[in-house]
C-alpha positions in Angstrom: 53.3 108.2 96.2 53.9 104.4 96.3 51.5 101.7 97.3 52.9 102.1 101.0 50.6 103.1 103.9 51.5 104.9 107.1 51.8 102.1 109.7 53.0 99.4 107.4 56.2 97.9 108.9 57.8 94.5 108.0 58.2 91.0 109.3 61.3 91.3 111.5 60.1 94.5 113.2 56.2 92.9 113.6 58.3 90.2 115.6 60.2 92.7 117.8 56.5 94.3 118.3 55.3 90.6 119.5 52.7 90.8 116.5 54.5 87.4 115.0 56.9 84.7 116.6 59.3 82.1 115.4 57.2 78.6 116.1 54.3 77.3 114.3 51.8 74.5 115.9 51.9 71.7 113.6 55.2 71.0 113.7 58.7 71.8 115.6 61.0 70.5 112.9 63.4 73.7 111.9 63.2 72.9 108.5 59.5 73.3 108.6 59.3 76.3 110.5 61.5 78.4 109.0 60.1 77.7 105.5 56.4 78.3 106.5 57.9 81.6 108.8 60.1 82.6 105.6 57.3 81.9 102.9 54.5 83.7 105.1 56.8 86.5 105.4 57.6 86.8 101.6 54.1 86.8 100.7 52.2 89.1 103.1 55.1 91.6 103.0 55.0 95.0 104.2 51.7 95.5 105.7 49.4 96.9 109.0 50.3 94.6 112.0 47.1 92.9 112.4 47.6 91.7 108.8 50.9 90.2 109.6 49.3 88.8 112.8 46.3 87.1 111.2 48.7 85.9 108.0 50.9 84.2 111.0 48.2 83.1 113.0 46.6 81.1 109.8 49.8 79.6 108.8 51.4 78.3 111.7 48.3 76.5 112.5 48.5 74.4 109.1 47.1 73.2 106.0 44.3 71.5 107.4 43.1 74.2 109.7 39.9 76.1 109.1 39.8 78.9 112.0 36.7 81.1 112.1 37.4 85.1 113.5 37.1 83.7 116.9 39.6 80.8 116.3 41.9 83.5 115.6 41.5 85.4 118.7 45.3 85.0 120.6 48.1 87.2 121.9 49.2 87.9 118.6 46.0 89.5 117.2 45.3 91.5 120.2 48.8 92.9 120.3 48.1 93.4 116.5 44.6 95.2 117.8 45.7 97.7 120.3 48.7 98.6 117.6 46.3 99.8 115.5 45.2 102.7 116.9 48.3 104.2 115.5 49.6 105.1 118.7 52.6 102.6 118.5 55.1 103.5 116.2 58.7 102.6 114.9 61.6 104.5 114.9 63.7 106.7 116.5 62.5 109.3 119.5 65.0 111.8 120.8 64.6 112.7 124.1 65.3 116.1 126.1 65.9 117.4 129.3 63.1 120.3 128.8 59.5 119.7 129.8 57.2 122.6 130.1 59.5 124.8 130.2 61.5 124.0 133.3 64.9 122.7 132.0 66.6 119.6 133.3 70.1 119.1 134.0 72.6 115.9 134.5 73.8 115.3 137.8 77.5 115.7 136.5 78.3 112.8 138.2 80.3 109.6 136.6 79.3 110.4 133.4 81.2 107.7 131.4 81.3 105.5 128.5 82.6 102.1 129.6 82.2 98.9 129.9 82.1 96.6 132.8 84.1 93.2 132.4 82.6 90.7 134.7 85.6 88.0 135.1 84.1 84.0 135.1 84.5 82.0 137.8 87.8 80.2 138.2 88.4 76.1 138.2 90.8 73.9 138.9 91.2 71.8 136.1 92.7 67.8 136.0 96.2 68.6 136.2 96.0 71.1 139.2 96.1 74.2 137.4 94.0 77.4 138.1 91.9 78.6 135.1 89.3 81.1 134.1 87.8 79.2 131.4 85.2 81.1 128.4 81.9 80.4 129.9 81.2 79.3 125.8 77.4 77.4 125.9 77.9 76.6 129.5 76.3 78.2 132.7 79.0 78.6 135.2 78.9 81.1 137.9 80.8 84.7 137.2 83.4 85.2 139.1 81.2 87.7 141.6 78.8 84.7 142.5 81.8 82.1 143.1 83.0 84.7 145.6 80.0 85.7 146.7 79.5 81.8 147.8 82.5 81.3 149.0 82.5 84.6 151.5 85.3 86.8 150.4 85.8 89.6 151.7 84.3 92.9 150.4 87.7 94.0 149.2 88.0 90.9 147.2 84.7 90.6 145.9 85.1 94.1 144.5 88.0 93.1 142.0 85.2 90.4 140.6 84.2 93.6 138.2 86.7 95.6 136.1 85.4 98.9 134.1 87.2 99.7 131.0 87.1 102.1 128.6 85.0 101.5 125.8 87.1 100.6 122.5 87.1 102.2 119.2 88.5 100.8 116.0 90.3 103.8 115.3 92.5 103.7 119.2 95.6 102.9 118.0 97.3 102.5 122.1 98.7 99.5 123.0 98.4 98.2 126.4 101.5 99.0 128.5 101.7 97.7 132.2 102.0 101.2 133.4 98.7 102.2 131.7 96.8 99.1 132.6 97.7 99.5 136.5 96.5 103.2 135.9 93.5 101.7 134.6 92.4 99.3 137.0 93.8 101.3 139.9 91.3 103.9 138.5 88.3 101.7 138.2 88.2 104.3 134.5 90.6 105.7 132.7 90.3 107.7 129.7 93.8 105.9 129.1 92.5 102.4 129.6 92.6 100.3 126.6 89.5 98.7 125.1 87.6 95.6 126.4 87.7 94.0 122.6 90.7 95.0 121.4 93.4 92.0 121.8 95.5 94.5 123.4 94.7 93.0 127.0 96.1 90.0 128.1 94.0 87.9 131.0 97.8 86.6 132.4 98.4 90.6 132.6 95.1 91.0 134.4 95.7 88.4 137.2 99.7 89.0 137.2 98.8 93.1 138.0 99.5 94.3 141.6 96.0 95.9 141.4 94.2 92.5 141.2 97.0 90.8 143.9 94.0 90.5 146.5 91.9 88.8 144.0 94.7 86.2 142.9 96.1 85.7 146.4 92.3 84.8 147.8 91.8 82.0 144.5 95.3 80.5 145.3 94.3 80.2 149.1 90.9 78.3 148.2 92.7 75.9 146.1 95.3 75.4 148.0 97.4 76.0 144.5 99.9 78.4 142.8 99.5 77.3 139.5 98.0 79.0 136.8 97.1 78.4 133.1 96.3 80.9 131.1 95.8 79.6 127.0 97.5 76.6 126.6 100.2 77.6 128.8 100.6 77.7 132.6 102.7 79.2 135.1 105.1 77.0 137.8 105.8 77.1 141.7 108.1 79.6 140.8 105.6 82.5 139.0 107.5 81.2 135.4 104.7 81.6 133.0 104.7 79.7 129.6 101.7 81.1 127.3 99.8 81.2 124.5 97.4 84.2 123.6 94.0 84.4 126.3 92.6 87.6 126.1 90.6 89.3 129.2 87.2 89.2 126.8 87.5 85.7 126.6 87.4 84.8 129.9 84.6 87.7 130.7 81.5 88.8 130.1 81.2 92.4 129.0 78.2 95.2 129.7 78.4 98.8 128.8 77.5 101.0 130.9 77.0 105.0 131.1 77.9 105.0 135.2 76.4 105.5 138.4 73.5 108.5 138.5 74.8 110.6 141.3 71.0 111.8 142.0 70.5 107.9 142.7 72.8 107.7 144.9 72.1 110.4 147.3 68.2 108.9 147.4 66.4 111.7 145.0 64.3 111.0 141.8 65.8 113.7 139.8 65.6 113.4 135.9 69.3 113.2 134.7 70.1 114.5 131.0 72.9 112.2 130.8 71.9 108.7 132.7 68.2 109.0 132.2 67.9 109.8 128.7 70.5 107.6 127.8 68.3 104.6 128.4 68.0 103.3 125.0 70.8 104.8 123.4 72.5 103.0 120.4 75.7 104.4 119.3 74.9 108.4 120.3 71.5 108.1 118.6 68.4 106.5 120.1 67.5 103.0 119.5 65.3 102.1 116.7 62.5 100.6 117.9 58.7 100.6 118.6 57.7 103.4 121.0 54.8 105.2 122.4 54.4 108.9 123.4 52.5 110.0 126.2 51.1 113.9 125.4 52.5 116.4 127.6 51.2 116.2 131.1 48.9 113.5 130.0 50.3 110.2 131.4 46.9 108.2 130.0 47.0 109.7 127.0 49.5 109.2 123.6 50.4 111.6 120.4 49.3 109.8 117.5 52.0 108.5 115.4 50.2 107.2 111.8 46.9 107.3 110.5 47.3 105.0 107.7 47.2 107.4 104.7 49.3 106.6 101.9 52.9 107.9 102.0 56.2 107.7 100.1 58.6 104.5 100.3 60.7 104.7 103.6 58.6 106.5 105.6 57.6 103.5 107.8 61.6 103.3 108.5 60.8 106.1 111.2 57.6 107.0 111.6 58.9 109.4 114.1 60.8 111.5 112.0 58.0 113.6 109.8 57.0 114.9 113.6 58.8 118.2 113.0 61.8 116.6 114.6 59.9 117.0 117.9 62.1 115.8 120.8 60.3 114.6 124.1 61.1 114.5 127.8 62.6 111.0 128.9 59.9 110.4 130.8 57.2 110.7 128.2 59.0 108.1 125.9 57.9 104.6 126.7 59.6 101.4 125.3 56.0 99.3 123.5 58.0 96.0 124.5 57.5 97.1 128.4 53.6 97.7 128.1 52.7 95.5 125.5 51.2 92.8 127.3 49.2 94.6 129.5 47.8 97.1 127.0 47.1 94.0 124.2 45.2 91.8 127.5 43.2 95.1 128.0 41.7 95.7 124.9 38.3 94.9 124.3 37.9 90.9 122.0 35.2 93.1 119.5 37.8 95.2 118.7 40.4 92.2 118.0 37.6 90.7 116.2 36.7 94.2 113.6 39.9 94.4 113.3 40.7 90.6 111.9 37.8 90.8 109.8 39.2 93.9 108.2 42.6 92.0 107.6 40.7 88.9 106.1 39.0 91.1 103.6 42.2 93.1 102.7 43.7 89.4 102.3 41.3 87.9 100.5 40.6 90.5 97.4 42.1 89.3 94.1 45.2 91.8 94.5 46.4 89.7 97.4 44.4 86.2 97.2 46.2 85.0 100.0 43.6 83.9 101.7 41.3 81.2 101.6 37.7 81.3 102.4 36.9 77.5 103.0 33.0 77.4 104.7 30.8 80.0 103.7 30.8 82.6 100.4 30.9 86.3 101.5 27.4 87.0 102.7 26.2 83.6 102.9 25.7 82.4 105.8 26.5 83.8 109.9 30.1 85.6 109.6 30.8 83.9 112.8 30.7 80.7 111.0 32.7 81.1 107.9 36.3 79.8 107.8 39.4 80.6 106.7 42.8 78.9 105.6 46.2 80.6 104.4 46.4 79.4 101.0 49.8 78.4 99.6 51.0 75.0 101.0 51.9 73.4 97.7 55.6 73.1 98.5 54.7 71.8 102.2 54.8 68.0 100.6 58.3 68.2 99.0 59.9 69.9 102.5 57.9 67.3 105.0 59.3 64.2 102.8 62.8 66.0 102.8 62.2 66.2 106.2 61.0 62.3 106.8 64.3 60.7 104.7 66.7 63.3 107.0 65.0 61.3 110.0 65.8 58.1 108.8 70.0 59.1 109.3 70.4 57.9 105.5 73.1 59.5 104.3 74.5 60.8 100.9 76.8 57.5 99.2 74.9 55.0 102.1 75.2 51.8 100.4 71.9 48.8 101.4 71.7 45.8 99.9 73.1 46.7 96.7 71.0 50.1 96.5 73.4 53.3 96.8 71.4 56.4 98.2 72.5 59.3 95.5 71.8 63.3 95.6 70.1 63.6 92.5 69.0 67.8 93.4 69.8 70.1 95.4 68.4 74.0 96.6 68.4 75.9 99.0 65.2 76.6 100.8 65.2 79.4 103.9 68.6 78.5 105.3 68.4 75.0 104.6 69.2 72.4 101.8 66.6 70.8 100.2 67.8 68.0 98.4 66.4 65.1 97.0 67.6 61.5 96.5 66.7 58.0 95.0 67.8 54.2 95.5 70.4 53.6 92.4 72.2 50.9 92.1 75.6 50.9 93.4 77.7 49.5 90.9 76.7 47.0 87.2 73.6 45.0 87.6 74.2 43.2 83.9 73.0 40.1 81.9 75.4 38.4 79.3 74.7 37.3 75.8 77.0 36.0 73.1 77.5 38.6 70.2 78.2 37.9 66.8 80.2 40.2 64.5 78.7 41.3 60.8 80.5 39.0 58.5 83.8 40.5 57.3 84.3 42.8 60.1 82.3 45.7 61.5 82.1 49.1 60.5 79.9 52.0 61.3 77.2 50.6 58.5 77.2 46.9 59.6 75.5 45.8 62.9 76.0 43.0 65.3 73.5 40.5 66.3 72.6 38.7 69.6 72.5 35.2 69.7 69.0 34.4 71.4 70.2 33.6 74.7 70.6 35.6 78.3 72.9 34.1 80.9 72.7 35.6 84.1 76.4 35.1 84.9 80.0 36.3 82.9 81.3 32.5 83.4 78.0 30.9 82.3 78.2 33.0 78.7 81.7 32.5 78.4 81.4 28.0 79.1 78.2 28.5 76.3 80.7 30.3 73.7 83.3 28.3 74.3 80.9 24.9 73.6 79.9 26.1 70.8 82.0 25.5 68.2 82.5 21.6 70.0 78.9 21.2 69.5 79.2 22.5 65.5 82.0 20.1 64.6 79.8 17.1 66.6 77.0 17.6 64.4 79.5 18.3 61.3 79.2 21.9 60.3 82.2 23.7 58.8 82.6 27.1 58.8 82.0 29.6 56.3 85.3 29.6 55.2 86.8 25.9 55.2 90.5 25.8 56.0 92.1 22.2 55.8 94.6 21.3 57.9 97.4 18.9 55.9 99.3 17.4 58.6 96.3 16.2 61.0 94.5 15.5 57.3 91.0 16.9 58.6 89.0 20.3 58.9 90.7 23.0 61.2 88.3 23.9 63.9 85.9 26.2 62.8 87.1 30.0 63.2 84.7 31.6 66.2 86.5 34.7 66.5 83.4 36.7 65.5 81.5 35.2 68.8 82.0 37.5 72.3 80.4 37.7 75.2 78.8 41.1 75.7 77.6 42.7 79.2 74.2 44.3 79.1 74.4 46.9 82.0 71.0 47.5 83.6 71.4 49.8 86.4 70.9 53.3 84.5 67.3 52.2 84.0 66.5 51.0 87.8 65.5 53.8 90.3 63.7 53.6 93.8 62.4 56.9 94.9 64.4 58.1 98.5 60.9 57.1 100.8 61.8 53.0 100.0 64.0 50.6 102.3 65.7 48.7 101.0 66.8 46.9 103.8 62.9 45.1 103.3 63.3 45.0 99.6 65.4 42.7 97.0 68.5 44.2 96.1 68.9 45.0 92.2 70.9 41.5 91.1 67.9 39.7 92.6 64.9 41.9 90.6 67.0 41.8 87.7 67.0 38.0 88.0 63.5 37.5 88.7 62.5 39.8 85.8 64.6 38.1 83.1 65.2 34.0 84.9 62.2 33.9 87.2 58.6 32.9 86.8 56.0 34.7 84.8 54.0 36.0 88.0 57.3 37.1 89.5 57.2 40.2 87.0 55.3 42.3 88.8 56.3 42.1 92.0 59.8 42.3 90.9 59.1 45.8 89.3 56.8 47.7 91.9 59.6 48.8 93.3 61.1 50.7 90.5 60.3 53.8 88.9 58.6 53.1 85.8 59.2 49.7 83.9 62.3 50.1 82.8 62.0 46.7 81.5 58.7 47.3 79.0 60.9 46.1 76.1 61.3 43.0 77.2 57.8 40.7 78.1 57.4 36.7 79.0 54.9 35.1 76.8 52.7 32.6 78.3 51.3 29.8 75.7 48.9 27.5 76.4 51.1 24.8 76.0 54.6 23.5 74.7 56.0 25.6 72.2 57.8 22.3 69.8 
């Protein structure tokens, strides 16, 4: 035996149930929602449904929220409720046609797999050309209500509808024009070609004597012959010029199991083939959450789970440990078509016990999901006490991801000399979560004038800075260049003398050991991604206050940043002229 319990289902199914839903009520941003949806889920795992709905119902309320059991009260806990009676289960039911020993037979009438292509509506586009466009994200009318509004006649309208042969991967029959006038001729044809497969051609379709009363009627309304199919179109003279538009693209398709011939002659016969084949998925009944009434019982339901501990996958199909029990269509009912009125009817102290029961579960130390945040167990009226879901300590780092996406800043936007740069990146729930600062786009540097260890430099020897910080390249080039003018004015030499015969006087003194050298400060200048710099001083201008501005521009020249990247360097303020 696992840890599992009879009745414990997942997330996804709990949704299908209506136990959970995808929106929370502190926010409608999809980042937000599908990281507290995905991280709720995560945590509470598999459990009963009223855990799941309680665990839902704290989150998407929020971080600040402190709901008591009656705060908690809401379609999603009394679903939750009347699903824990273990009457609702998931899985797969098979049906029959016996019941009580009388046996039930199909009607033997239609009895099909197909699929009903519903052609759009046609338009007439710019350049006078009829089309049958793909509906894509758009509403527009099928081709049954445009003729519908238009009054065509019966015939007409009937050709709005085309049933095909469902399609299997493994048909390997290519549409012919003989088999496709077969095949709408027919209505069905176990020769028809299938719906998906690109085997069937829309220009084919419309171009088909079968559907001549169809196109005839669209060219009459338009008062125009010409037809586009693709990207090609077809001339006064029927010359059509092509590319590839398949009938599914320019329909909508519905399977379909055919027409109940006990419906049609007025009786309310149960049919083995239509009738039980309500909710079938692939010749095996849908998986989903279902409740059984007992035989000859119409108010009352088999039992599905009693919450006793099983193996692992027996939740998948709670159904299947019933002796393989098949039941009669009609005792089979579909939880999603009674759910509302069976979770309104059930009694609010029974939502209620059952929350509380979830809350404890939720609360223990195994779980500790849970917080308790007015009132200790047993102190106090239970009414009274409060409760919060307890993990939002990543909620801070999504919501300011969340805030710099609103702004529209953008990865490499450049503002006043700040560059906004992707620093990290993961991804949270179906979404990137990345997270950016202010850098500097580009050198912010000082200059000073260098001077080079005497007799050259090597990896032992250093360099040293002459005390001065210019904060331009040509204002630290003019002050090298002046100063070996201003050495010879006040009659230094250099430290070796070189005499120049001809003029009869010193040589100017050698300066080659004095450069100018950049001192780059943008590696140390950051501004987290929540700044704007359109408001703030761009990086040349702190750098500038910091090193040529007044003392009591410091500070405010730094709150920007990250840090002090500039700690090294202080002003000192004397009381007076330093001689």
């Amino acid at each position: 035996m696992s840890g599992e319990c009879k009745g414990w289902s997942d997330w996804n199914r709990f949704k299908k149930a209506g136990v959970v839903d995808e929106h929370i009520d502190f926010s409608d941003n999809k980042v937000v929602v599908d990281n507290v949806l995905g991280r709720t889920r995560d945590t509470i795992g598999e459990c009963f449904a009223i855990d799941a709905a309680v665990a839902y119902t704290l989150s998407k309320a929020g971080p600040d929220a402190n709901l008591t059991v009656q705060d908690m009260v809401n379609e999603y806990t009394r679903t939750a409720a009347a699903m824990m009676n273990g009457r609702v289960g998931y899985g797969t039911v098979y049906k029959t046609g016996h019941l009580n020993g009388e046996h039930y037979t199909s009607c033997g009438h239609d009895e099909v797999e197909a699929v009903l292509m519903s052609l759009n509506a046609p338009t007439l586009n710019e350049n006078g050309y009829i089309e049958i466009r793909s509906k894509g994200w758009s509403r527009s009318p099928s081709m049954k209500d445009f003729l519908h509004g238009n009054r065509a006649p019966e015939n007409v309208e009937a050709l709005a509808v085309l049933r095909m042969r469902d399609y299997h991967s493994d048909t390997d029959d290519w549409l012919n024009e003989s088999k496709l006038n077969q095949t709408l001729v027919s209505g069905y044809s176990n020769e028809g070609i299938g719906y998906e497969g690109a085997q069937v051609r829309l220009v084919d379709v419309m171009m088909s004597e079968y559907m001549r009363p169809l196109k005839e009627w669209i060219e009459g309304h338009f008062n125009c012959k010409n037809w586009k199919f693709g990207t090609g179109s077809m001339d006064m003279n029927g010359n059509v010029n092509y590319e590839w538009q398949s009938l599914a693209s320019a329909s909508s398709a519905e399977s379909t199991r055919g027409v109940c011939g006990w419906t049609l002659d007025g009786s309310n016969r149960y049919c083995t083939y239509h009738d039980a084949d309500e909710y079938a998925d692939d010749d095996y009944y849908a998986r989903d959450w279902w409740m059984v009434t007992k035989k000859n019982k119409t108010n009352e339901f088999v039992k599905v789970w009693n919450g006793a501990r099983c193996s692992g996958g027996w939740n998948s199909n709670m159904f299947s440990s019933n002796d393989g029990e098949w039941y009669h269509g009609r005792q089979v009912i579909r939880w999603s078509d009674v759910r509302r009125g069976i979770a309104n009817g059930i009694d609010e102290a029974e939502v209620k016990r059952q929350i509380k029961k979830a809350l404890n579960r939720m609360t223990k130390r195994n779980r500790n999901i849970v917080s308790l945040t007015k009132g200790e167990m047993g102190d106090g009226a239970p009414e009274d006490r409060t409760y919060r879901w307890k993990d939002w300590s990543w909620l801070a780092v999504i919501q300011e991801a969340v805030a710099q996406t609103s702004k529209k800043r953008k990865e490499g936007d450049v503002v006043r000399g700040w560059k906004y740069t992707k620093i990290s990146s993961k991804t949270s729930y179906g979404h990137e979560i990345a997270e950016f600062e202010w850098q500097p786009d580009g050198e912010v540097c000082t200059y000073t004038v260098m001077v080079k260890p005497h007799g050259g430099s090597s990896y032992y020897t250093s360099k040293n800075a002459l005390p001065f910080r210019f904060k331009t390249l040509e204002d630290a080039v003019k002050f090298n260049k002046m100063l070996p003018m201003v050495a010879g004015k006040v009659g230094a030499s250099g430290f070796h003398r070189t005499w120049d015969k001809v003029a009869g006087k010193e040589a100017p003194i050698d300066c080659d050991r004095l450069y100018v050298n950049p001192i780059d400060h943008a590696d140390e200048m950051r501004m987290v991604m929540s700044k704007e710099p359109e408001d703030l001083p761009s990086p040349t201008e702190i750098v500038e206050k910091v090193f040529f501005g007044l003392p009591n521009e410091y500070g405010p020249a730094i709150e920007h940043l990250e840090g002090d990247p500039f700690k090294e360097f202080k002003v000192k303020v004397t009381e007076g002229v330093v001689a």
